[in-house]
ZABA-719768 format. One record per residue (C-alpha): residue in three letters; x, y, z negated. Coordinates in nm, 4 decimals. Layout:
N
SITE resn       xx       yy       zz
SITE  ALA        X        Y        Z
...
END
This chain:
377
SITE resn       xx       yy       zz
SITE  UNK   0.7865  -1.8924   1.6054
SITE  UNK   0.9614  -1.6012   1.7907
SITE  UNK   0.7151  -1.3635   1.6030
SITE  UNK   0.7538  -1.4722   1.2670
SITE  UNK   1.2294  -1.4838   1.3056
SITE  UNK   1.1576  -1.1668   1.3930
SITE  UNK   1.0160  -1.0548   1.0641
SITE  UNK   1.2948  -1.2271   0.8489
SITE  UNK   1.0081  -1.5134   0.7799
SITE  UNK   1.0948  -1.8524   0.7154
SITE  UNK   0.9763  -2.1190   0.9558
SITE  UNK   0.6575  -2.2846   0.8114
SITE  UNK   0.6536  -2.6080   0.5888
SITE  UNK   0.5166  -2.8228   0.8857
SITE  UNK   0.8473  -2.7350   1.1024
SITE  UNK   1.1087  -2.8059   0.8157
SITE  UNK   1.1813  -3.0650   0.5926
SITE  UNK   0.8863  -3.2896   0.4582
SITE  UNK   0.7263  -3.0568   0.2154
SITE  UNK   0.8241  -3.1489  -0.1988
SITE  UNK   0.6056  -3.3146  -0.4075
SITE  UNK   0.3190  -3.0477  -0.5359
SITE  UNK   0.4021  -3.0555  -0.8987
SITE  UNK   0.7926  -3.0841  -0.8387
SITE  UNK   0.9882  -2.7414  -0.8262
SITE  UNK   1.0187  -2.5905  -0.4701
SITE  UNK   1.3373  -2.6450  -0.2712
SITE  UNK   1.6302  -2.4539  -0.2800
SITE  UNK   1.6775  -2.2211   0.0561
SITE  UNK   1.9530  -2.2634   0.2890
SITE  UNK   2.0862  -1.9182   0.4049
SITE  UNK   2.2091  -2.0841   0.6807
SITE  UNK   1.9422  -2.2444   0.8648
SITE  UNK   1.7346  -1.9080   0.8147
SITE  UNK   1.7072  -1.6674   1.1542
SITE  UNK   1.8653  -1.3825   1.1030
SITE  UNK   1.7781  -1.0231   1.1082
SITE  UNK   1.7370  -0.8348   1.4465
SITE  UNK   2.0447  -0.5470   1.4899
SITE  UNK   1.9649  -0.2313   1.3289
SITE  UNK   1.9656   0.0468   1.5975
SITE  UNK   2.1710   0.3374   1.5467
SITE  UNK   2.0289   0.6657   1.3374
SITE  UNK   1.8149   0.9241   1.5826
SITE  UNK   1.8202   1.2313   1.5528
SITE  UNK   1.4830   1.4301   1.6316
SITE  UNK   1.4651   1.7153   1.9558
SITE  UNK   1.6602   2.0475   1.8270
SITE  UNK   1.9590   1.8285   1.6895
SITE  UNK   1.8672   1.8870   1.2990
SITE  UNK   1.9490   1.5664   1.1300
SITE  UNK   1.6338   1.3425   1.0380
SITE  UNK   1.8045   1.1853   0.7087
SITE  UNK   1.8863   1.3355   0.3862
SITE  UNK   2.2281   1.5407   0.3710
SITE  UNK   2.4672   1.5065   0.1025
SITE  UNK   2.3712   1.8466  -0.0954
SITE  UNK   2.0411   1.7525  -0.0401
SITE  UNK   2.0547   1.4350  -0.2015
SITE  UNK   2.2559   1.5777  -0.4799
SITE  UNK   1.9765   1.8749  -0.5341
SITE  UNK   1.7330   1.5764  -0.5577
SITE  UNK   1.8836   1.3619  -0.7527
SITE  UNK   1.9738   1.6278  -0.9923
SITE  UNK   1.5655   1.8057  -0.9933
SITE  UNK   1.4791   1.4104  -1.0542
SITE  UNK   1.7442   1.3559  -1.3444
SITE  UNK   1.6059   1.6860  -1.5095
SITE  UNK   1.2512   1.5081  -1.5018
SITE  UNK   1.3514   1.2138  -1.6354
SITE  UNK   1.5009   1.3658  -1.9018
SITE  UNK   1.2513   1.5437  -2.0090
SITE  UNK   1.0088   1.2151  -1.9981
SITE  UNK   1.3086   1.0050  -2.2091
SITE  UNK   1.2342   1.3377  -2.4968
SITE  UNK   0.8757   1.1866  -2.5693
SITE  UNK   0.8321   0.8582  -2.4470
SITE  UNK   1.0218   0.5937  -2.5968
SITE  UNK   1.1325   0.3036  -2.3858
SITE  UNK   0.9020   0.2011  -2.0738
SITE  UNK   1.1537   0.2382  -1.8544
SITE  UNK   0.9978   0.0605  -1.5721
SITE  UNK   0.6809   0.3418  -1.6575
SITE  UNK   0.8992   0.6019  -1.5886
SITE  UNK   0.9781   0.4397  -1.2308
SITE  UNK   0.6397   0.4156  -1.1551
SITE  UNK   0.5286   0.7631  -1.2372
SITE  UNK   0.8595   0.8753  -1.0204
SITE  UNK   0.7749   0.6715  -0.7660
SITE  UNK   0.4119   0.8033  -0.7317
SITE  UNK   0.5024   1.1887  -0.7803
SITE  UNK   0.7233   1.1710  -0.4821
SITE  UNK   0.4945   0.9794  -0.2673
SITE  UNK   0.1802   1.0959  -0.4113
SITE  UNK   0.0598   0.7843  -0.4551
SITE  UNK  -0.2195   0.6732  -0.7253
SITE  UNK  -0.1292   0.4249  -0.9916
SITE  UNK  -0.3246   0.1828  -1.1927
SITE  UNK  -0.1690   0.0966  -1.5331
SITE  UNK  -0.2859  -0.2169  -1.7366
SITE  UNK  -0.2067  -0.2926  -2.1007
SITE  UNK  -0.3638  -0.3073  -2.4199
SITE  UNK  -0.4658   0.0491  -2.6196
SITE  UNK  -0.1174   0.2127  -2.7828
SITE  UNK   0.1377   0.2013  -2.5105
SITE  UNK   0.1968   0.5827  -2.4770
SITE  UNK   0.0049   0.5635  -2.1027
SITE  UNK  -0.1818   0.8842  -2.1858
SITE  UNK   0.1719   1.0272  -2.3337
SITE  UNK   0.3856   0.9422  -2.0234
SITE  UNK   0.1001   1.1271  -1.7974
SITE  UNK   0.0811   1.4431  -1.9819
SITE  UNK   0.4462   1.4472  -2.0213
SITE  UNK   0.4794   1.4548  -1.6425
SITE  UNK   0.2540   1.6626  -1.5653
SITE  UNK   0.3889   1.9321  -1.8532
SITE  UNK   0.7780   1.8574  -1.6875
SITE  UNK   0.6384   1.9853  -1.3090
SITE  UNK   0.3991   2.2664  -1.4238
SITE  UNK   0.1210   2.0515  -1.3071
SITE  UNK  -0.2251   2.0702  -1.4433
SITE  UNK  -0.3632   1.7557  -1.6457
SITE  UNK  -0.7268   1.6343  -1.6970
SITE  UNK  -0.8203   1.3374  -1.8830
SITE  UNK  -1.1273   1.1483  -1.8723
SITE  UNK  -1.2572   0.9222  -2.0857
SITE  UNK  -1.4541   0.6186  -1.8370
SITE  UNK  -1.7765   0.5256  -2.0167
SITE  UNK  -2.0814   0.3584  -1.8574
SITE  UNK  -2.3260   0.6779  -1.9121
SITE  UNK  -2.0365   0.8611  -1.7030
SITE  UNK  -2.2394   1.0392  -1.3558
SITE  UNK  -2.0149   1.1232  -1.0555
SITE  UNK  -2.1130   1.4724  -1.1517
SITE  UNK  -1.9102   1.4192  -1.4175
SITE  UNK  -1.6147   1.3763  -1.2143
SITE  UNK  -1.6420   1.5685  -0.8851
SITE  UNK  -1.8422   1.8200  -0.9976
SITE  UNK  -2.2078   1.9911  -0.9666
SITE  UNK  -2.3998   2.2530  -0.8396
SITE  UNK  -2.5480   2.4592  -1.1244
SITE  UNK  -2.8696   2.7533  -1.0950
SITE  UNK  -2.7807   3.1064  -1.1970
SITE  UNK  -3.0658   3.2505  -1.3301
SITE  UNK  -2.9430   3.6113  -1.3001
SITE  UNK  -2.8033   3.5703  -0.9281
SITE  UNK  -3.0551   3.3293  -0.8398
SITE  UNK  -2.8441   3.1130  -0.6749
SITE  UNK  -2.6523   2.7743  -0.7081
SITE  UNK  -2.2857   2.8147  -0.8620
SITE  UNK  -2.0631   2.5301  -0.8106
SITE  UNK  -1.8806   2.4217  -1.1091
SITE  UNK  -1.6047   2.1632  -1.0599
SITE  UNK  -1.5401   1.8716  -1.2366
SITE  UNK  -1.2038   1.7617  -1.4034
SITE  UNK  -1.0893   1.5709  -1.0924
SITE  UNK  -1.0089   1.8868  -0.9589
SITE  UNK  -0.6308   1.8855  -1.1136
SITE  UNK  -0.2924   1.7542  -1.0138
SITE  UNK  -0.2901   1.4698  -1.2595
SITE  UNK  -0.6059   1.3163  -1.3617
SITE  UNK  -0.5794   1.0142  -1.5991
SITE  UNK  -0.9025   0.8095  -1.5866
SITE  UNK  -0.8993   0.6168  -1.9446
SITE  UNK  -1.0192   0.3116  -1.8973
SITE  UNK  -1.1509   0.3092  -1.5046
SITE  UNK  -1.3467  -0.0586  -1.5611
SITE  UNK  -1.5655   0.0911  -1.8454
SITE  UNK  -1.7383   0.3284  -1.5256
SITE  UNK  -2.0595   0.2069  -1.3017
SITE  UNK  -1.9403   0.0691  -0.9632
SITE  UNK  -2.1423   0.4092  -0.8713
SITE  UNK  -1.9058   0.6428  -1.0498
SITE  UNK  -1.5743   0.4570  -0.9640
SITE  UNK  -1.6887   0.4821  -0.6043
SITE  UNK  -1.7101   0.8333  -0.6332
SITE  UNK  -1.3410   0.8217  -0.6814
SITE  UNK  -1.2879   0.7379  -0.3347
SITE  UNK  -1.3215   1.0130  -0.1578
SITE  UNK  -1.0772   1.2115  -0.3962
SITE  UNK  -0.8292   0.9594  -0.3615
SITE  UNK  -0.7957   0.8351  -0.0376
SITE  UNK  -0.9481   1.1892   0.1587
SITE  UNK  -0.8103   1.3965  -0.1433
SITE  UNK  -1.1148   1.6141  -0.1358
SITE  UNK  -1.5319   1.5780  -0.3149
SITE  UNK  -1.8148   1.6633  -0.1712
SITE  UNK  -2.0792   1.9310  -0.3403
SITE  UNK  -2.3789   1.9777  -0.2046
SITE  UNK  -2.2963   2.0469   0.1609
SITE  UNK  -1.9600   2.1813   0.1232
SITE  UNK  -1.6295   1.9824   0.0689
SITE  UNK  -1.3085   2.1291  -0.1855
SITE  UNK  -0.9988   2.0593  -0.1291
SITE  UNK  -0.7760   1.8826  -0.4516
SITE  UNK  -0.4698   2.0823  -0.5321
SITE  UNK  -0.1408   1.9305  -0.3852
SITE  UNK   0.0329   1.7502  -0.5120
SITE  UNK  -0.2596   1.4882  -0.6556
SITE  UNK  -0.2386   1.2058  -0.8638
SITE  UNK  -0.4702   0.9834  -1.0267
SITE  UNK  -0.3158   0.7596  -1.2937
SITE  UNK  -0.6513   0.4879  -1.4067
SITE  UNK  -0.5604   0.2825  -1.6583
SITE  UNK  -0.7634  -0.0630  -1.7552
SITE  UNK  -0.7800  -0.2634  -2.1053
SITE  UNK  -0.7482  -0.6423  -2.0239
SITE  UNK  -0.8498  -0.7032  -2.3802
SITE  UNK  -1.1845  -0.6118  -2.4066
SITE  UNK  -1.4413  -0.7407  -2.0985
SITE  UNK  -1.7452  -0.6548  -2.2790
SITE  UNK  -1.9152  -0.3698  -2.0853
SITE  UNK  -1.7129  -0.3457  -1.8204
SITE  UNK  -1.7380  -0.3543  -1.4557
SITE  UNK  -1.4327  -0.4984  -1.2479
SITE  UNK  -1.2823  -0.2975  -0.9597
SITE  UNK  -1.4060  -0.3647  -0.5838
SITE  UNK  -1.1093  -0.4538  -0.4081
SITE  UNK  -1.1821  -0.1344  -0.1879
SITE  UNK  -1.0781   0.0536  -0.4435
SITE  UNK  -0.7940  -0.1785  -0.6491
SITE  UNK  -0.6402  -0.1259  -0.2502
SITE  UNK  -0.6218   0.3057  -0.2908
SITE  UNK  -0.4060   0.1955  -0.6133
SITE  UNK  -0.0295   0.2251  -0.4369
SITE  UNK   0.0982   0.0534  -0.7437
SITE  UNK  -0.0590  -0.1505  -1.0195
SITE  UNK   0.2079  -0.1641  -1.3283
SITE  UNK   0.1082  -0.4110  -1.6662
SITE  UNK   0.2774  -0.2525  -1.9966
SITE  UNK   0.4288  -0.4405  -2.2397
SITE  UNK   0.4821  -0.3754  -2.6275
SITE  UNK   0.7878  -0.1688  -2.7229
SITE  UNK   1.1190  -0.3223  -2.8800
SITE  UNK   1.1720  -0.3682  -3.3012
SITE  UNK   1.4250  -0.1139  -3.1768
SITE  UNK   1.2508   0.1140  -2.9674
SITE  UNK   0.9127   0.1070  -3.2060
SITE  UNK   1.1464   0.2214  -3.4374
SITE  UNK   1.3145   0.4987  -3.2671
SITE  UNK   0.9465   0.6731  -3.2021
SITE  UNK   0.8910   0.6646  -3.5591
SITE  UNK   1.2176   0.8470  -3.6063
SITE  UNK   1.1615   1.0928  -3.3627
SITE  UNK   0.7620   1.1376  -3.4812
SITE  UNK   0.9308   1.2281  -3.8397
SITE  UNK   1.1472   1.4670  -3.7295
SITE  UNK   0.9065   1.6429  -3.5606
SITE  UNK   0.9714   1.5772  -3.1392
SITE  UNK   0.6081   1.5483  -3.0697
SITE  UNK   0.5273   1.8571  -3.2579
SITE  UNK   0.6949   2.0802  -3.0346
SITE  UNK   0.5148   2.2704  -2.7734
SITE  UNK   0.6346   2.1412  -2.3666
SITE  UNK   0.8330   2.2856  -2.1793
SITE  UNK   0.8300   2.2749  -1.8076
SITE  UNK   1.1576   2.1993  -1.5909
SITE  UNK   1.0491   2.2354  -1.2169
SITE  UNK   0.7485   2.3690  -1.0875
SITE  UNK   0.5332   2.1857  -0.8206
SITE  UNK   0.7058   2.3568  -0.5032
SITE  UNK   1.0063   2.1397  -0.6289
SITE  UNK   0.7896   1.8403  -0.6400
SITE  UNK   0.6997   1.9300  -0.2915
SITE  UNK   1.0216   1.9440  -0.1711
SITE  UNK   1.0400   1.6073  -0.3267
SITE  UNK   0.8092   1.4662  -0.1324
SITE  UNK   0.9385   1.5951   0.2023
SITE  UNK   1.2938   1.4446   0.0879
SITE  UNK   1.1144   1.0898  -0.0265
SITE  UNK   0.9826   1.0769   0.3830
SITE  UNK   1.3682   1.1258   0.5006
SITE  UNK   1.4793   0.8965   0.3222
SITE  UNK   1.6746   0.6021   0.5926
SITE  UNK   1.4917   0.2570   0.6064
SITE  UNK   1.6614   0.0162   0.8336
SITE  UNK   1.4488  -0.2056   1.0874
SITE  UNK   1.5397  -0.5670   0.9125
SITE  UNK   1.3925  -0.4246   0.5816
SITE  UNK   1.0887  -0.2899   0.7838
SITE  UNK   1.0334  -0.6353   0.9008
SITE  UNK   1.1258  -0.7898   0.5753
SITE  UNK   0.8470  -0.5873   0.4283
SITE  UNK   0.6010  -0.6656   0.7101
SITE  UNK   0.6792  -1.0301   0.6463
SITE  UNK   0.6295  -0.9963   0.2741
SITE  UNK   0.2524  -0.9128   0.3678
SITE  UNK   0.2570  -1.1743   0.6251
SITE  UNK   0.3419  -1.4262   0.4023
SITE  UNK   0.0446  -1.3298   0.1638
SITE  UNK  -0.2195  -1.4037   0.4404
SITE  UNK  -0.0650  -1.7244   0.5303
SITE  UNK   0.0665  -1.8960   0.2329
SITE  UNK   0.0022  -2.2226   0.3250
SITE  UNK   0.2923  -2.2433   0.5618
SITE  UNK   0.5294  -2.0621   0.3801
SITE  UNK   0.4582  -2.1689  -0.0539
SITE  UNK   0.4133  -2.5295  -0.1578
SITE  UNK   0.0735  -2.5975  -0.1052
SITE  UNK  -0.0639  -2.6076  -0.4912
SITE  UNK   0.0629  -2.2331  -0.4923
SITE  UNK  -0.1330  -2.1808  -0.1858
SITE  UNK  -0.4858  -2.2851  -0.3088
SITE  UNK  -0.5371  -2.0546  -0.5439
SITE  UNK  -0.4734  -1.7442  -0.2789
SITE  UNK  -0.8144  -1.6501  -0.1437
SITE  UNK  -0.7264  -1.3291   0.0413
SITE  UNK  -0.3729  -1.1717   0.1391
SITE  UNK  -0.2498  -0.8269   0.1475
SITE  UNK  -0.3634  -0.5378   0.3889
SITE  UNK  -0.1553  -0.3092   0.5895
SITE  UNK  -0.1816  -0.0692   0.3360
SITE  UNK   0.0795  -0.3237   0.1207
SITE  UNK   0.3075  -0.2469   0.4226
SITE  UNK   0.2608   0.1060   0.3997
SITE  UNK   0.3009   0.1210   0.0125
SITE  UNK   0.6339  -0.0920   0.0032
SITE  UNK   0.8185   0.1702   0.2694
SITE  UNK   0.6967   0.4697   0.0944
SITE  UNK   0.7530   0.3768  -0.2511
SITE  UNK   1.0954   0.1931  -0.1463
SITE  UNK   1.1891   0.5163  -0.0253
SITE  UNK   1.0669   0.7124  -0.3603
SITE  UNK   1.2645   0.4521  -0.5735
SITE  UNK   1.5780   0.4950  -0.3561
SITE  UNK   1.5600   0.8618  -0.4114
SITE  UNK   1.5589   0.7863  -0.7753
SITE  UNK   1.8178   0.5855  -0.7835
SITE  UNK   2.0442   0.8412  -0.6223
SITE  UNK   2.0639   0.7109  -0.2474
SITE  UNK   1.9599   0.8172   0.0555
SITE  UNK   1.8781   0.4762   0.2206
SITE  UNK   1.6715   0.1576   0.1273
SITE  UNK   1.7812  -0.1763   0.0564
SITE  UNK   1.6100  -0.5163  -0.0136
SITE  UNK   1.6566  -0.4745  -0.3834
SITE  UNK   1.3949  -0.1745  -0.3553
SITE  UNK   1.1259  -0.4161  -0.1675
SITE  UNK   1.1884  -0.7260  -0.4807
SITE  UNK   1.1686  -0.4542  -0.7763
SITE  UNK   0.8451  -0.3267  -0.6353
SITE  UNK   0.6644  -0.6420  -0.5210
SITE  UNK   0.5081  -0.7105  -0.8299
SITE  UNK   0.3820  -0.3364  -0.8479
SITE  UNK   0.2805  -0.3515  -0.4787
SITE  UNK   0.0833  -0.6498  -0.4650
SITE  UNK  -0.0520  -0.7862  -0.7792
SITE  UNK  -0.3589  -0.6049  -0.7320
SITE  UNK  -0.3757  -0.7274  -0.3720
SITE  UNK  -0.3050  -1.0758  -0.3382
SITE  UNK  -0.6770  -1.2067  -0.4484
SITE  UNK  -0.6457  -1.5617  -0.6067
SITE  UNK  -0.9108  -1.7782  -0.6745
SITE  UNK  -1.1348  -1.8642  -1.0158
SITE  UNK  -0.8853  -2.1773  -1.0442
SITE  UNK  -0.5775  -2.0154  -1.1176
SITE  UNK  -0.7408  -1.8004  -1.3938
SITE  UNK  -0.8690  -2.1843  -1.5343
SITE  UNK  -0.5074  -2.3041  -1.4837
SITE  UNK  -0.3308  -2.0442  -1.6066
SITE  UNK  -0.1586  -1.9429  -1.2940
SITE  UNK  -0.0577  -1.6024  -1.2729
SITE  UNK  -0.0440  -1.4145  -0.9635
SITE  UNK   0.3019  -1.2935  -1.0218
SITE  UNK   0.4050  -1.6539  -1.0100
SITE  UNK   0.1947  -1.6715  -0.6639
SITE  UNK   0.4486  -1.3287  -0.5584
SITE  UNK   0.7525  -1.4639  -0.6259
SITE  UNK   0.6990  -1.8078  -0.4392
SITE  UNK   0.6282  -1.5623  -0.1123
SITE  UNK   0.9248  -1.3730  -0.1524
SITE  UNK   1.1258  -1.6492  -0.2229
SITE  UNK   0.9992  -1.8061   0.1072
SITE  UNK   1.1644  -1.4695   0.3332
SITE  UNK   1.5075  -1.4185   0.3916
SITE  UNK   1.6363  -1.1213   0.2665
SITE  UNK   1.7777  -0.9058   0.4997
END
């Protein structure tokens, strides 16, 4: 058990209490009798004495370049608040998102809108099943009057690419994605091109219609740092866009407010940002927790899980804690960063089984049983 106090991780079920009946709620959680968080160890500073964490005006130039992109986002998209976090979150850590929610939801709106605030390029394309990896990454092309191949390439090739509707490609053309997003390059012919930095891919999904489409491999659901679900506006914020559509908002051309060397500035600042050992081990519980359930959730929740988290979970809970600190206006993480993101983090990664889709058990249910079952730090 030595390795598991250490993470912040709650003894399992078979060493406390006798476990609750299945269908009867879980427990409450005594503080108390949970081990406690090893001491953090003081900040350290790299060789030459320059401080490793963010300085005050440094924080205040980033929370300020952040506030001026926000703005700008709050002029044309209505609402979706916890959108605008996630498209923060993944411009500072250049991290890919995967958006879910049914056709109308401003998705393609909040993209282009960031993209337009940073001076970013923007290419959309529209997933259909005839759609080649050529399509995407590129081809090489015959010059008649040089006589030789000219490489063209493909829309990929931006800093924001929104792929509409990702599940309406082959599993042949979404795996051509790969590459781009994890190596952040294609391959033409026998030569390789390098994406422009910062890169993004925003893919968004319709879990409406099924009919010719073609789900996700978990390979690539796992490049996805984040996987947000959209809901439908507010009476009162469906009615504000129709205000601001009449008085002409959307008519007007965009107007950029930092340029991409900002953004990558940004990004160096996200990676400074202070995370204290207890939350790293409350994260690398978190994931711990997903690939042993049994021991930690009441065993009904358990069954349904049929594969856990990989490291990468780990690795996308520091770096987007850190982004959403940042955006928040501090220069450190806490535990609140880890719960707001855990649904974004690992929804798309904790694989349940073809009984909780007959049951009606969603995995966000499944999430917050595991996080309930850690002590927060």
């Amino acid at each position: 058990m030595q390795g598991n106090e250490s993470a912040g991780l709650m003894p399992p079920l078979h060493e406390q209490d006798p476990a609750p009946v299945e269908d009867s709620p879980a427990a409450p959680i005594d503080d108390a009798s949970l081990p406690a968080a090893p001491p953090p160890p003081g900040p350290v500073a790299p060789a030459g004495g320059a401080s490793r964490y963010l300085e005050r005006d440094e924080l205040e130039w980033a929370t300020t370049t952040i506030g001026t992109v926000s703005d700008a986002f709050d002029a044309k998209v209505v609402g979706q608040e916890r959108l605008q976090e996630t498209l923060l979150v993944a411009l500072l850590t250049g991290g890919h998102v995967l958006l879910e929610s049914v056709p109308g939801l401003a998705k393609t709106t909040a993209a282009q809108t960031i993209a337009e605030a940073v001076r970013g390029t923007f290419h959309r394309i529209q997933c259909t099943p005839d759609l080649l990896p050529s399509d995407i990454v590129g081809t090489q092309v015959y010059n008649q009057g040089t006589g030789r191949f000219d490489t063209q390439l493909g829309p990929v090739h931006a800093n924001f690419v929104l792929l509409d509707e990702i599940n309406r490609s082959s599993a042949k053309t979404q795996s051509a994605m790969l590459e781009a997003m994890q190596e952040r390059q294609t391959s033409i012919g026998d030569r390789t091109y390098r994406l422009p930095d910062p890169f993004l891919v925003l893919a968004t999904q319709n879990p409406i219609e099924q009919e010719g489409t073609y789900a996700l491999p978990e390979a690539q659901l796992d490049r996805f740092m984040l996987k947000d679900v959209l809901d439908y506006p507010s009476p009162a914020e469906e009615a504000d866009m129709l205000r601001r559509i009449d008085s002409g908002v959307y008519a007007r051309p965009p107007r950029p407010v930092v340029d991409l060397d900002d953004v990558l500035c940004l990004q160096a600042l996200t990676r400074r940002v202070y995370i204290d050992p207890a939350i790293t081990n409350y994260v690398v519980g978190i994931t711990y927790v997903t690939r042993h359930p049994a021991d930690y959730i009441q065993a009904r929740l358990a069954s349904y899980v049929q594969f856990g988290a990989s490291p990468r979970a780990s690795i996308a809970f520091s770096s987007a804690a850190r982004a959403r600190a940042l955006v928040l206006g501090r220069n450190h993480v806490v535990p609140d960063d880890i719960k707001a993101l855990a649904h974004r983090v690992l929804r798309h990664r904790v694989v349940l089984g073809f009984e909780a889709a007959a049951d009606e058990v969603r995995v966000e249910t499944i999430i917050d049983a595991m996080i309930a079952g850690i002590r927060t730090p």
